[in-house]
N, C-alpha and C positions, 0 to 999 in steps of 0.2 A: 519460758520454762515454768511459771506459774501458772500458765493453765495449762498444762499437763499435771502436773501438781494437783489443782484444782480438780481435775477428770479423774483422776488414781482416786481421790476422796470420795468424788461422785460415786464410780467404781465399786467402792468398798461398802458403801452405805445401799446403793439398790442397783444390781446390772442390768434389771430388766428395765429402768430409765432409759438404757440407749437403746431398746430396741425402734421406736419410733424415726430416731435421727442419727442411726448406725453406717448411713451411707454418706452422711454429710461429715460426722467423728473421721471414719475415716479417711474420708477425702482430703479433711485438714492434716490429719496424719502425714498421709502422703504427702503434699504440701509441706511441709515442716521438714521433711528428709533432705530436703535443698538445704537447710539454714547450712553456713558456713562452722557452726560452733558445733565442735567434737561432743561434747556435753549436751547440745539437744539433741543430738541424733541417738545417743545413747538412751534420752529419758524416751523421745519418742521409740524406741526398741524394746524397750520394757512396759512401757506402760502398752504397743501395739501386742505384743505376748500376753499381758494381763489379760486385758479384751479378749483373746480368744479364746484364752485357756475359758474364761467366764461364760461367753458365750460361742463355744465350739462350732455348733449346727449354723448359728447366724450369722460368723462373722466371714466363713471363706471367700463368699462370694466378693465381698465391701473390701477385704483385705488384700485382694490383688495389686494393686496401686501403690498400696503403703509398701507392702515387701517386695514390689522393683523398686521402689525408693532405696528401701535400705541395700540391695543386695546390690545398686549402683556402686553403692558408697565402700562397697567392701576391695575394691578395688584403688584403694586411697590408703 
């Protein structure tokens, strides 16, 4: 949960930092939607929303993986 944490700060201080390694963020993203804990899936939901809203045009592609992750979960 601390590096979500971590990445929201990143985030907020420069979003064009993740254009370089926006397919790897995400992928961890998606990755993360597995944990068991109600509360990461939540941080990863918001902090994946932040990201796009941030960077709209660059995130759709990178972001598929993440939100079948989440939309798995909606079903729980």
């Amino acid at each position: 949960m601390r590096l979500v944490e971590l990445l929201e700060l990143c985030l907020e201080q420069d979003k064009f930092q993740f254009l370089p390694q926006l397919g790897n963020v995400c992928s961890a993203l998606a990755r993360s939607t597995h944990d068991e804990n109600p509360e990461m899936k939540q941080k990863i939901s918001s902090f994946a929303s932040q990201l796009a809203v941030a960077l709209p045009e660059k995130c759709g592609h990178f972001m598929k993986t993440t939100v079948d992750g989440l939309t798995a979960n909606l079903g729980h």
